[in-house]
C-alpha positions as CSV (number, residue, x, y, z in Angstrom):
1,X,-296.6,75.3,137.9
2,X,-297.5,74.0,134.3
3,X,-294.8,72.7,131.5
4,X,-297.2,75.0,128.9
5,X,-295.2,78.1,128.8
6,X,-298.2,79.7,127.6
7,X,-300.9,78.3,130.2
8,X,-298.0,79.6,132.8
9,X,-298.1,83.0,131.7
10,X,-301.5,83.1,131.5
11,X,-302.4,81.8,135.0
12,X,-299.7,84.1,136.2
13,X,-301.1,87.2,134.8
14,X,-305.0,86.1,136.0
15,X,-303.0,85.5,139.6
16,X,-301.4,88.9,139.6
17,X,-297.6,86.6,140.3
18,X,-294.3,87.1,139.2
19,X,-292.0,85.4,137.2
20,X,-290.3,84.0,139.9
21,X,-292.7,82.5,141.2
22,X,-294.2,79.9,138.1
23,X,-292.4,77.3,137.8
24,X,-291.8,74.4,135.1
25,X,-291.3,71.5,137.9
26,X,-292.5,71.3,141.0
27,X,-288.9,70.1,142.2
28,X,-287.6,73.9,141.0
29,X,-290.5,75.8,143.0
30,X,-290.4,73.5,146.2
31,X,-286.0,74.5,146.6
32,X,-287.3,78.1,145.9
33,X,-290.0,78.4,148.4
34,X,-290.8,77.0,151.9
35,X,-294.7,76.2,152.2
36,X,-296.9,74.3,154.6
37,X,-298.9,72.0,151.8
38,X,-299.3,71.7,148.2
39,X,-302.3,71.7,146.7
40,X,-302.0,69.2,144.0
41,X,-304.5,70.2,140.3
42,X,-302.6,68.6,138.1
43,X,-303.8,65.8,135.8
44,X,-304.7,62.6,137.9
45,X,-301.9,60.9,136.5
46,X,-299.3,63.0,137.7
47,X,-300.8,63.2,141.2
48,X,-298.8,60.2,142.7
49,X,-295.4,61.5,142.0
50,X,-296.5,65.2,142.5
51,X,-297.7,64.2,146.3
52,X,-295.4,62.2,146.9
53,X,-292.1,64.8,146.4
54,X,-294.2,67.0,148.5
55,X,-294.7,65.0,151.6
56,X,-290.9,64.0,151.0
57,X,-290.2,67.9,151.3
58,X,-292.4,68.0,154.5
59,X,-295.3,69.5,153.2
60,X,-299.2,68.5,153.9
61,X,-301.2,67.8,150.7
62,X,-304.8,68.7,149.4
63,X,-305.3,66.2,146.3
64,X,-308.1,67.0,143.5
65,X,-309.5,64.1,142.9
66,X,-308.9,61.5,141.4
67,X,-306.1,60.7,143.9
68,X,-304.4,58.6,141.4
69,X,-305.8,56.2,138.3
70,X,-304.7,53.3,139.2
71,X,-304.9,51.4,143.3
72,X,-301.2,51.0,142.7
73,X,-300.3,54.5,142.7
74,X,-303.2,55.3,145.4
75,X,-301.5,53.1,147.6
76,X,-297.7,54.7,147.2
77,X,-299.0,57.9,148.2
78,X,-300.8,55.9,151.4
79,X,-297.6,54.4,152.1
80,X,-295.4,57.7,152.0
81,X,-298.2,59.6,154.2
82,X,-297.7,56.9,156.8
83,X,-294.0,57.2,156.7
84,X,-293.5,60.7,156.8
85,X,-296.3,61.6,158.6
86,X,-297.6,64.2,156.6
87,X,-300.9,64.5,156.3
88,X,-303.3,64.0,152.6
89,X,-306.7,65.1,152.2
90,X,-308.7,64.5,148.6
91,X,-310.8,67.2,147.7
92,X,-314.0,65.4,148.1
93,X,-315.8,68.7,148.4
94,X,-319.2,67.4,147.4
95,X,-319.5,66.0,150.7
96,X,-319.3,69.1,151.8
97,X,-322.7,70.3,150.3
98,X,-326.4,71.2,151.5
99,X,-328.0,68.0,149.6
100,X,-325.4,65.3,151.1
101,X,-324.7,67.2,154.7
102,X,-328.9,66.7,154.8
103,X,-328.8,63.2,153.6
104,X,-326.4,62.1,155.8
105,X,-327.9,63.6,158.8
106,X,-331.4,62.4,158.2
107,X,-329.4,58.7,157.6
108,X,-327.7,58.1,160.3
109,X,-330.8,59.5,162.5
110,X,-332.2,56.6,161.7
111,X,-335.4,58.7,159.7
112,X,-335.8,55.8,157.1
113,X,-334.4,52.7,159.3
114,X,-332.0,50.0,157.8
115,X,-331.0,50.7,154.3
116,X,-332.0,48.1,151.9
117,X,-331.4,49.7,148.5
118,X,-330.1,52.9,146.8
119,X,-330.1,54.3,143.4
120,X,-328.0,57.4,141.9
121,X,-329.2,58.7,138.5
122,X,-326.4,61.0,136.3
123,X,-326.8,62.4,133.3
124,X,-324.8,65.2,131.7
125,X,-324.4,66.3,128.4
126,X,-320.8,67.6,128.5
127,X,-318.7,68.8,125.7
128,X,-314.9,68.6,126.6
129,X,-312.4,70.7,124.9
130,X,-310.9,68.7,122.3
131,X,-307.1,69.2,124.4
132,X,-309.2,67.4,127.6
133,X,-306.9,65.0,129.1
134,X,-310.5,63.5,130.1
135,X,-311.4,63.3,125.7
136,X,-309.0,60.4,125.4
137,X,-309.4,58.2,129.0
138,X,-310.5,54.9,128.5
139,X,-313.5,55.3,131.4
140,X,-313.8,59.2,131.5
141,X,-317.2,58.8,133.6
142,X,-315.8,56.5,136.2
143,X,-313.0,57.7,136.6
144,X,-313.1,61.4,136.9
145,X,-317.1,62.1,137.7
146,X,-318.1,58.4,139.7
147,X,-315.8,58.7,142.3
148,X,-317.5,61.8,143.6
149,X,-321.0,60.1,144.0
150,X,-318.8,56.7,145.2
151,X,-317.7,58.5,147.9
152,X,-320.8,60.3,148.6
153,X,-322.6,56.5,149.2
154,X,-319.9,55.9,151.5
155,X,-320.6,59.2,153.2
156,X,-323.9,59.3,153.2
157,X,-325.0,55.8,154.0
158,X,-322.1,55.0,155.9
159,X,-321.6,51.6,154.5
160,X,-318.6,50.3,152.3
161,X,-319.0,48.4,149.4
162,X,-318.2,44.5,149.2
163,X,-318.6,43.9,145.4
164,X,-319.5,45.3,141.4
165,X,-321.1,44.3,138.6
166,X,-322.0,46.1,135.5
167,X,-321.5,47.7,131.9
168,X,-320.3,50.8,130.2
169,X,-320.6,51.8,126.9
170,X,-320.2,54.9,124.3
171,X,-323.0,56.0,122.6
172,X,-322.7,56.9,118.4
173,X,-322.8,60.6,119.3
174,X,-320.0,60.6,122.0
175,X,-316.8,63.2,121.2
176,X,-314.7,60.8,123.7
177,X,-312.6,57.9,122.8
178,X,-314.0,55.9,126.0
179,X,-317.0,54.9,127.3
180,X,-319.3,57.8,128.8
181,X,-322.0,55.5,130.0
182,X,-321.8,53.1,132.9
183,X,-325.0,51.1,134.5
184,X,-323.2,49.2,137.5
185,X,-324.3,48.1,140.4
186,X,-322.5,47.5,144.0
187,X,-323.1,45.0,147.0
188,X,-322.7,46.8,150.1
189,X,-321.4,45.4,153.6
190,X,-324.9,44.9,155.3
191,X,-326.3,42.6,151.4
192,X,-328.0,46.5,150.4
193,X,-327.4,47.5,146.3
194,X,-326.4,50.5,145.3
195,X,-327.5,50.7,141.2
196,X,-325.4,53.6,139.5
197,X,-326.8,54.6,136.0
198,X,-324.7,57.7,134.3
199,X,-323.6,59.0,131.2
200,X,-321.8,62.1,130.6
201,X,-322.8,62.4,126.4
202,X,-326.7,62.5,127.8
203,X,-328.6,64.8,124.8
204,X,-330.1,66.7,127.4
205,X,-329.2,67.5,130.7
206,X,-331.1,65.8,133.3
207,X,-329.6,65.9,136.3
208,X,-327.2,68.5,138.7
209,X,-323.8,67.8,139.5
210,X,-325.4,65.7,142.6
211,X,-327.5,63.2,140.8
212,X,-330.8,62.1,141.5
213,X,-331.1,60.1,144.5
214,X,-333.3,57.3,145.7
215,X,-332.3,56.0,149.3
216,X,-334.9,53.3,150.7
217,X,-335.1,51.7,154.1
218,X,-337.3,50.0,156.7
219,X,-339.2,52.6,157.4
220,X,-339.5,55.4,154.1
221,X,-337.5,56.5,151.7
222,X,-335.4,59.9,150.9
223,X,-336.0,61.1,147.2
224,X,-333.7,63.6,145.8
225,X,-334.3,65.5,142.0
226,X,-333.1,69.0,140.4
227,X,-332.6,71.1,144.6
228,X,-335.7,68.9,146.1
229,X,-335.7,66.5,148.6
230,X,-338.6,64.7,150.1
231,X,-338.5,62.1,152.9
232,X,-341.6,59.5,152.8
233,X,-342.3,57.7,156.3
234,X,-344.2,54.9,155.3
235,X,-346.4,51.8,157.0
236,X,-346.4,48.2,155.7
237,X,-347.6,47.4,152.5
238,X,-345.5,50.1,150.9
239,X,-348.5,52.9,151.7
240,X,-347.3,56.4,152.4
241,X,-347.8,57.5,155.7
242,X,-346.4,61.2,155.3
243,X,-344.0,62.8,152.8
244,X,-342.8,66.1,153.7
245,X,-339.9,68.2,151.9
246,X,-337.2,68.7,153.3
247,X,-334.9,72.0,154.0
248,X,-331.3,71.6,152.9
249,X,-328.6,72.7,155.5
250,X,-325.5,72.2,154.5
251,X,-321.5,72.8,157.0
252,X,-320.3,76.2,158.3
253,X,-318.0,75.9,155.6
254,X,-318.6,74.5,152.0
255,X,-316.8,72.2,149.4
256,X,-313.3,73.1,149.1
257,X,-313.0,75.8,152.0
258,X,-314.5,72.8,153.9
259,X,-311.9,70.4,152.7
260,X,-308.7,73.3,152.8
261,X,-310.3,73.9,156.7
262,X,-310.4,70.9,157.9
263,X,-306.7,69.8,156.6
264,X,-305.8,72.9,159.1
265,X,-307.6,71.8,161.8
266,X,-306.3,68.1,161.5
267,X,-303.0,69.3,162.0
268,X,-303.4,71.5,164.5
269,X,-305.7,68.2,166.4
270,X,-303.1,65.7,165.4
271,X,-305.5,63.7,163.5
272,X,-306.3,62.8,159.7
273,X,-308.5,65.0,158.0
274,X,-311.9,63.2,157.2
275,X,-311.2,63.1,153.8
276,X,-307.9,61.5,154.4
277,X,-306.0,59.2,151.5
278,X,-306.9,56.3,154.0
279,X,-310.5,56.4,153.7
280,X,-310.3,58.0,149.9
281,X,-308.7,54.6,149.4
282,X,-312.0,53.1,149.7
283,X,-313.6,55.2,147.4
284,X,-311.1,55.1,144.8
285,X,-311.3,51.0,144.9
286,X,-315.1,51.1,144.3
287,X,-314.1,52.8,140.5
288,X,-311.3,50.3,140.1
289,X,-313.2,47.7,140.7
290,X,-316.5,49.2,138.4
291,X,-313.6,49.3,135.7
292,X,-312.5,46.0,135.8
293,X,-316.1,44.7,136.2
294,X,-317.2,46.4,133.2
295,X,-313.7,45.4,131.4
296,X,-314.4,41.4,132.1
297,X,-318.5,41.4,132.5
298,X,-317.6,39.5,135.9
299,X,-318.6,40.2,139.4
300,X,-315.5,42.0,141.2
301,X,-314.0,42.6,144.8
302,X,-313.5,45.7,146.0
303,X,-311.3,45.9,148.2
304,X,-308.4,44.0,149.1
305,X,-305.6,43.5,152.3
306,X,-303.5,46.2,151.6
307,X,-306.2,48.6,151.7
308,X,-307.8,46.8,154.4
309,X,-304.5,47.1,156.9
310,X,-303.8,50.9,155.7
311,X,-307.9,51.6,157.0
312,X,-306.7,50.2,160.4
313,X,-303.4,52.5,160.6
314,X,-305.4,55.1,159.8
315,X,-308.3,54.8,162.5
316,X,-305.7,54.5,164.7
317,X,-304.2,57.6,164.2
């Protein structure tokens, strides 16, 4: 489906489908065919009404993320899930990777004891098409890149986020009408901060698509840069005890084939799919919030009641 004739034609013919089978509206192609879900790419903004008409037509939903750009939206899509039962997953496939599978294993085993701070370095020099719907957003970084490595502190860490602070900017060189650097920095639930500095106009390219990580507890610290990852086990006075690096092992299955799997299996299980529009809802406040705390320069909430009783529904599923 695409409303660019062109584009449609072209996807078709890379596809190997038939006419009859591109469509102009989604409304047109779910009367023509039956399915089982929709796998929604379209620009973030259409994303609410486009999963929304396919739960309404009984069909499951994989989500690219962003799941919507505003909590509003988010939310109506959380709502309809709930009351037709059909089942959302956001394709929040870096979860799914070597790096973040290891860092959350290693985590939650306790290798590095109580979290007490975390840092996530980004930094991209990348030249959007001038047509990019992401050229002209007003937060291009927070939005469509930071909710990735959002969700991955959630994932990895296990924690959710209480509150925001911080600043975005666009430096002089930047081809994008809105700010492609952020330096903010989040309050997690057990008083732990989470400092996220990125920029997507870097001029150089200094980081992968994972970031460069910095996880310190109790007992060590996990260090992540460019495929490495070292865990230090250290003693008091900040001395090094050991550092060894560590192999990455990621699932059976990887990124999206993960995420498309596991949508299966949670409707096969009766269950929500671990990357479910409830707990996405979580992630996707943690970049409302960064905007409006780098809009106002004030310290922001993230979360809020709505999101807090549509968590419960879901664990209780």
């Amino acid at each position: 489906m695409d409303l660019d004739e062109e584009v449609l034609d072209e996807a078709a013919m890379v596809a190997d489908m038939t006419a009859d089978h591109c469509f102009r509206e989604l409304s047109d192609a779910l009367e023509a065919f039956t399915a089982d879900a929709l796998i929604c790419i379209t620009p973030p903004a259409f994303h609410c009404q486009h999963a929304t008409q396919a739960m309404v037509a009984g069909l499951d939903v994989v989500c690219e993320k962003p799941l919507a750009t505003s909590l509003d939206d988010a939310l109506a899509v959380a709502r309809k899930s709930h009351e037709t039962g059909q089942l959302v997953a956001v394709s929040q496939n870096y979860r799914y990777r070597p790096l973040t599978w290891t860092l959350q294993r290693l985590v939650q085993q306790g290798q590095i004891g109580e979290l007490g701070q975390v840092s996530l370095d980004f930094y991209k020099g990348w030249p959007f098409n001038y047509d990019d719907f992401r050229r002209t957003m007003p937060q291009p970084l927070l939005v469509d890149m930071a909710i990735h490595h959002f969700d991955l502190l959630r994932f990895i860490t296990g924690l959710e986020a209480v509150s925001v602070s911080g600043e975005s900017w666009n430096p002089p060189w930047s081809k994008n009408s809105g700010d492609t650097s952020v330096a903010v920095t989040f309050t997690l639930e057990n008083g732990a901060r989470f400092v996220y500095t990125a920029s997507w106009c870097a001029q150089g390219d200094f980081s992968d698509w994972n970031g460069n990580w910095l996880l310190e507890g109790q007992t060590g610290s996990l260090h992540y840069r460019q495929g490495a990852l070292t865990l230090n086990h250290c003693l008091d006075r900040y001395q090094v005890a050991d550092s060894q690096k560590v192999r990455l092992q990621g699932p059976p299955l990887s990124e999206q084939a993960y995420v498309l799997a596991d949508l299966m299996a949670a409707r096969r299980e009766d269950r929500q799919p671990r990357t479910s529009v409830f707990d996405n809802l979580r992630s996707l406040a943690m970049v409302m919030a960064a905007i409006e705390a780098v809009k106002t320069g004030q310290i922001v909430a993230v979360s809020n009641n709505e999101i807090e009783e549509l968590a419960q529904v879901s664990r209780e599923q």
